[in-house]
N, C-alpha and C positions, 0 to 999 in steps of 0.2 A: 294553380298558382300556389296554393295550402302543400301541397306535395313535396316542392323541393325544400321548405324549410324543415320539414317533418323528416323527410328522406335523410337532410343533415346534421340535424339533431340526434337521430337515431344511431348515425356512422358513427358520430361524437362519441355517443357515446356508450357504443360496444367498442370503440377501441381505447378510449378510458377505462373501462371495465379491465380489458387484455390489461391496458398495461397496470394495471394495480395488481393484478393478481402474477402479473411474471415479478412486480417490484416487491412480492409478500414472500414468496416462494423464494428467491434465492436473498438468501442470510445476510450475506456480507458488503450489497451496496449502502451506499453511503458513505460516512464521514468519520475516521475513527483517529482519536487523537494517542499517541503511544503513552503509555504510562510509565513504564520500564522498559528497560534492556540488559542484559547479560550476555556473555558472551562463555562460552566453555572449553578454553584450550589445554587440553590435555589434564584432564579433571578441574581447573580453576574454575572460579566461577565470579565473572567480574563485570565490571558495568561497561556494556559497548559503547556507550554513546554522553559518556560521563557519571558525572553524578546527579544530573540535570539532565534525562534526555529529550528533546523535544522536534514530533514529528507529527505528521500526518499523514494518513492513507486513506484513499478516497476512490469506493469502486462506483462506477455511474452503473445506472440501468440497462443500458447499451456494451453493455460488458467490456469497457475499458478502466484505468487505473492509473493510478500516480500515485508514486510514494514517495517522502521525501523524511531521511533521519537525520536531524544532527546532534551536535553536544551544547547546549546551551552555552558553556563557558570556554569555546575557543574564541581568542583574543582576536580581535580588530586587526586590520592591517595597519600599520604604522603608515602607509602612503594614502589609505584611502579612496586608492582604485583597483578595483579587481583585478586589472591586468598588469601589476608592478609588485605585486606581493614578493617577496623575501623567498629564497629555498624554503627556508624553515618557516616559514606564513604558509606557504604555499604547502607544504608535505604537513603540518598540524591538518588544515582547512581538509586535503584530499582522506587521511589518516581518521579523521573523527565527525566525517557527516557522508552522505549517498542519496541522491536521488536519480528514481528509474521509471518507467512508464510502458505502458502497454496492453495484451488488454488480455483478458480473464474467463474462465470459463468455470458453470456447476455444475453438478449432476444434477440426476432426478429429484431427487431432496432438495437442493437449493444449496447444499453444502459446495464448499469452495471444491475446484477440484485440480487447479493447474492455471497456468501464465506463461507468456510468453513476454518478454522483454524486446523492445522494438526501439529505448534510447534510454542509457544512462549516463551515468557523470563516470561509472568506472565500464570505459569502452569494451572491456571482456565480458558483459554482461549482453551487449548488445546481441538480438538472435535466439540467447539461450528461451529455452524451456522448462518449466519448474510441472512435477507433477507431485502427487502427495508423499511420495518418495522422499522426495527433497524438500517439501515446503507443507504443511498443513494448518489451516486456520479452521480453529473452534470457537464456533459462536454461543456464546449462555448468556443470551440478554442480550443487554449494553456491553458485555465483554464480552473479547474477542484474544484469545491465547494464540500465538505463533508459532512455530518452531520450526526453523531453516538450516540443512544442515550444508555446508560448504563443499566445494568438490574434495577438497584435502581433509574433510571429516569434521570439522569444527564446527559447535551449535552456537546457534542463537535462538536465542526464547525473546519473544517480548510481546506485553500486555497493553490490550488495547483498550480503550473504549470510546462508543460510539458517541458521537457530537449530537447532540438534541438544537 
């Protein structure tokens, strides 16, 4: 009768154990709030997501993601429902924020190493594949440095840090 609570205790926890040690080893799960953005076209160097940017990136342990950036200081809709916005409400809002999701992989280090995008707000994303090629995140600490570069060449840098 002593057996099977013993037996369950035990599974408990060796796979508490696993998963601590797969969640210590790869760097970049968790909660990181954006601190900056820049943007770099054709040498400028200029704020992507305003002068105010405010975002979130969030890798789970299960190796999926969700990112979401916008600009703090795009104006309201004058209507008040998502679905009536103005051209120009509508082209600011798609122009000055992005959210995407999907899910993520590291190497042996635990360093990030590539994504694959499975749904965003800008539908040419949807499918793609990021490897360190095109996208690299460096973890030192609580910060986390980005740097994306676009298919037509254009960077983005932007500084993270992690949510406690």
């Amino acid at each position: 009768m002593f057996i099977r609570p013993i037996t369950l205790a035990v599974a408990v926890s060796i796979s508490s154990a696993a998963f601590a040690q797969t969640a210590t080893e790869n760097q970049v799960v968790g909660t990181w709030r954006m601190i900056s953005a820049t943007i770099d076209p054709g040498g400028e160097n200029i704020a992507a997501y305003g002068e105010k940017p405010n975002g979130l990136l969030v890798f789970t342990p299960d190796m999926h993601f969700v990112e979401v950036l916008t600009d703090a200081e795009i104006p309201p809709f004058a209507s008040n429902t998502r679905g009536e916005g103005t051209d120009d409400e509508n082209r600011t809002a798609m122009s000055r924020s992005i959210g995407f999701f999907g899910t993520y992989t590291v190497d042996e280090n635990g360093e990030f190493s590539g994504n694959r995008v499975e749904g965003s707000t800008f539908p040419n994303w949807v499918g793609s594949v990021r490897t360190r090629a095109d996208l690299t995140l460096i973890v030192d600490g609580d910060r986390m440095s980005e740097q994306f570069r676009r298919p037509e060449g254009t960077e983005i840098r932007i500084e993270w840090q992690r949510v406690k």
